[in-house]
C-alpha positions in Angstrom: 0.0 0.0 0.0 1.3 3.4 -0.9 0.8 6.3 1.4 0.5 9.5 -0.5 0.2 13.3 -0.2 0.0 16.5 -1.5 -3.3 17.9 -3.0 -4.1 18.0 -6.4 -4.3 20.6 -9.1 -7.4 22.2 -9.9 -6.9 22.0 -13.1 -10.4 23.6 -14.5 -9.2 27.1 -12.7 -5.4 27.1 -13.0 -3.2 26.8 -16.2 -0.5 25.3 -14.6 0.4 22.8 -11.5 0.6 23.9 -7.7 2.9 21.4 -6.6 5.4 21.8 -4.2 9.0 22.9 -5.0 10.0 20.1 -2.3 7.6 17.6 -4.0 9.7 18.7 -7.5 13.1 18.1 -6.1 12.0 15.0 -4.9 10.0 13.7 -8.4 13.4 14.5 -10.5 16.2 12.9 -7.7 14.1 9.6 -7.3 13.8 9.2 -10.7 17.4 9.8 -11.6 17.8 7.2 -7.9 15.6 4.5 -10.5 17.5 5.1 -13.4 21.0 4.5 -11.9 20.8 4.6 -8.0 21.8 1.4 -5.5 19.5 -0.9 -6.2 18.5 -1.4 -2.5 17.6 2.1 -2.5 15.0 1.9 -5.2 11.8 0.8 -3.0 12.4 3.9 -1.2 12.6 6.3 -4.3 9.3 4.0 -6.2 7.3 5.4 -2.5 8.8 8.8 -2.4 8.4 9.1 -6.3 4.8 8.2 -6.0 4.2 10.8 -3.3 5.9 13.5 -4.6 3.9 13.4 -7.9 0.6 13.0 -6.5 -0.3 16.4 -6.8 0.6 16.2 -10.4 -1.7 17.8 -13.0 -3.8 14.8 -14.8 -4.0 14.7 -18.3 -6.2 12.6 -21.2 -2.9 10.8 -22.1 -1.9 10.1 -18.8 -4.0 6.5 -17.4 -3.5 7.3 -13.5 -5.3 4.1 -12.8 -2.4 2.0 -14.5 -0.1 4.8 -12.6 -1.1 3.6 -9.7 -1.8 -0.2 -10.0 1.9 -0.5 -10.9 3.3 1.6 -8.7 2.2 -0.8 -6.0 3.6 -3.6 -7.9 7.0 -1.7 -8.0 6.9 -1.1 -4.4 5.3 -4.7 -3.7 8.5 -6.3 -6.1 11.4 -4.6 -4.1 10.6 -5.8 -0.8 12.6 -9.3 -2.0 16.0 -9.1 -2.6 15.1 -11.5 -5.5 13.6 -8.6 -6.8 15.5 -6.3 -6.0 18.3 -8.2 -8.5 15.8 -8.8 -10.8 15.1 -5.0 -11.2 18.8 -4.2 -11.1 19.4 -6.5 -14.4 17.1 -5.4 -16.4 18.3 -2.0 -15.8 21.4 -3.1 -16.9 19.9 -4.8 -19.8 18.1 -1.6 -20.9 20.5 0.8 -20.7 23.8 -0.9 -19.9 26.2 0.3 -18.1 28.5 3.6 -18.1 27.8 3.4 -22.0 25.1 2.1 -24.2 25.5 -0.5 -26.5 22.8 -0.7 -29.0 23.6 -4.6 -29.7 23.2 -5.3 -26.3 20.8 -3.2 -25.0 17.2 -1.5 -25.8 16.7 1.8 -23.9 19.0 4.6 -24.7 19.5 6.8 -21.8 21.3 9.5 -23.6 19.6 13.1 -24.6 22.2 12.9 -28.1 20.6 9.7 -29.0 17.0 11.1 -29.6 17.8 14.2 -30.6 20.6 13.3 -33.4 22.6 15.8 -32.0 26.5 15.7 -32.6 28.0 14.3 -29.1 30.6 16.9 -28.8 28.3 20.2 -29.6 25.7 18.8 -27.0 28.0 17.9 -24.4 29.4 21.3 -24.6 26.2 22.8 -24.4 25.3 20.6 -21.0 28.2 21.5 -19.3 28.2 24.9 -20.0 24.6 25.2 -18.4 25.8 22.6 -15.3 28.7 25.4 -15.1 25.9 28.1 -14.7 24.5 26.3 -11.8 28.1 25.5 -10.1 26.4 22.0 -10.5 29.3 19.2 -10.2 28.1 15.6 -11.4 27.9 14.1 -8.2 30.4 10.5 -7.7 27.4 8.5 -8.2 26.5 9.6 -11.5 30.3 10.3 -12.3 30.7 7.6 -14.8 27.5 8.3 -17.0 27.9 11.0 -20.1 26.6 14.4 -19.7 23.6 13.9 -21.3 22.7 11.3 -19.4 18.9 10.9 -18.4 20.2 10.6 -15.1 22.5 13.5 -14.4 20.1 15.9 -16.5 17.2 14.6 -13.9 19.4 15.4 -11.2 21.2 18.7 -12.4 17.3 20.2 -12.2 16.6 19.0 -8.7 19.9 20.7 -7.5 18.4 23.9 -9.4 15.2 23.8 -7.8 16.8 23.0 -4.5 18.5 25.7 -4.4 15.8 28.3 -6.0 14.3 28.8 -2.8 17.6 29.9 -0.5 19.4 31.3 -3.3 17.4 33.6 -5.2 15.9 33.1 -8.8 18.7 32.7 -10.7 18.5 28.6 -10.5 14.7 29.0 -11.0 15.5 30.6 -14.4 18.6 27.9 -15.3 15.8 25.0 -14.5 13.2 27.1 -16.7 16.1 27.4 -19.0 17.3 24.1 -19.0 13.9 22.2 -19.2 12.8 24.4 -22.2 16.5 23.7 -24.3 16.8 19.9 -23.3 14.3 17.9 -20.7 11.2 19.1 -22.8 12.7 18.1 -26.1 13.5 14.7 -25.5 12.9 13.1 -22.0 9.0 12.4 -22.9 10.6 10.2 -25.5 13.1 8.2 -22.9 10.0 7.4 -21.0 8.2 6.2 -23.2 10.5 3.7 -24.7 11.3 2.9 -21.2 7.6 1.9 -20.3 7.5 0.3 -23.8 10.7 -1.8 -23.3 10.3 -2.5 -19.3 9.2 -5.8 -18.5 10.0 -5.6 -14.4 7.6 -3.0 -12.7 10.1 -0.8 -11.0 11.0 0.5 -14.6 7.6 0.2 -16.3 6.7 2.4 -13.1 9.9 4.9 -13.9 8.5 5.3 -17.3 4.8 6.1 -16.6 5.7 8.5 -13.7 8.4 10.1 -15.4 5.9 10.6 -18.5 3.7 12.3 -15.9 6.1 14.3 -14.1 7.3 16.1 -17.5 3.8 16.8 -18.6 3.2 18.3 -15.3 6.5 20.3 -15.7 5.7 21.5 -19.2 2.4 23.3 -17.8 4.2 24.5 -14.8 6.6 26.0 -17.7 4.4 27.6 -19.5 4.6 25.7 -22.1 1.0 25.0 -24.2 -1.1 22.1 -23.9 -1.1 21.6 -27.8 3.2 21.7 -27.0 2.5 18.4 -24.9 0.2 16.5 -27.3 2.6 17.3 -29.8 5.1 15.8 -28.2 3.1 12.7 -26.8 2.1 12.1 -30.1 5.5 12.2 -31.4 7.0 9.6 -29.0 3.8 7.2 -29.4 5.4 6.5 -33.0 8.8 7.2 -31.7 8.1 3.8 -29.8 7.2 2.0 -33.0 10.4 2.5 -34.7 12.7 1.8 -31.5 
């Protein structure tokens, strides 16, 4: 059973979501925790994940039932260390290790791989906003390229951790930084994620990280025809993956 919090959106009077900058922090680090965390960690982040985007905006595209049915299954899965391993190979499987192999595995994790961007000119383009921030990949995500789902996930909770104590300039680097790179792609990742995932936990990372972004994009400013746009796009992104 997972306990959850937060209120939800009234969507039919506000254009955008009222969640919680805390809530926020929390929805992009246990994610990024999922994607490449210790796996004895991860039952922890599938409960705090789940609370932290309760208060998510719902959408059309977005089947909260299904949200929630497997979020239990994730939660129910990782109280074994059987699954705990099985979770931690798939991972593996989908998105190897420090670098993806497309022979060996399904889920590219990369922002260059979606967007056909050359490697070099993206990188550059990362680190220069990570050096905005005085963001420093932390050791656990050390190993992973810089467009890594992971460390992108994780640069914009240290932004919007930060927003509150030290003024709005990391508010406007996350803003910045969603709009250039997490809203052109990551709906994408998802998707291919929940498509590929056969263990819970990861089907679960998909679905809430599908929801999160859509949530985000509102709380952007970006348009509601923006997000369909780009839902529709990944549905037949999937088919060719």
């Amino acid at each position: 059973m997972i306990v959850r919090r937060g209120s939800r959106c009234d969507t039919a009077k506000r254009d955008a979501c009222n969640c919680l900058t805390e809530d926020r922090v929390g929805a992009y680090w246990h994610t990024a925790l999922l994607l490449c965390g210790p796996v004895d960690g991860a039952r922890n982040s599938v409960l705090s994940l789940a609370a932290a985007i309760e208060g998510c905006r719902s959408v059309p595209y977005v089947d909260e039932e299904k949200l929630h049915i497997v979020s239990t299954q994730a939660a129910d899965t990782l109280m074994t260390a059987e699954g705990r391993t099985a979770f931690g190979d798939e991972r593996e499987a989908l998105y190897g290790g420090a670098s993806y192999d497309p022979f060996a595995n399904s889920v590219p994790p990369l922002e260059s791989t979606y967007l056909g961007a050359p490697g070099v000119e993206l990188t550059d383009s990362v680190r220069s906003m990570y050096a905005t921030a005085g963001y420093r990949v932390p050791r656990w995500l050390s190993r992973y390229a810089l467009d890594h789902a992971a460390i992108e996930l994780d640069f914009m909770a240290f932004c919007l951790a930060h927003s509150s104590d030290c003024g709005p300039h990391y508010a406007d680097v996350a803003q910045c930084f969603f709009t250039e790179h997490i809203a052109l792609w990551m709906v994408l990742f998802a998707a291919v994620t929940t498509h590929r995932a056969t263990n819970p936990v990861l089907e679960y990372a998909g679905l809430a990280l599908d929801k999160f972004v859509v949530c985000e994009s509102f709380t952007f400013r970006h348009s509601e025809s923006d997000v369909r746009s780009l839902h529709d796009c990944a549905a037949q992104f999937v088919e060719h993956v």
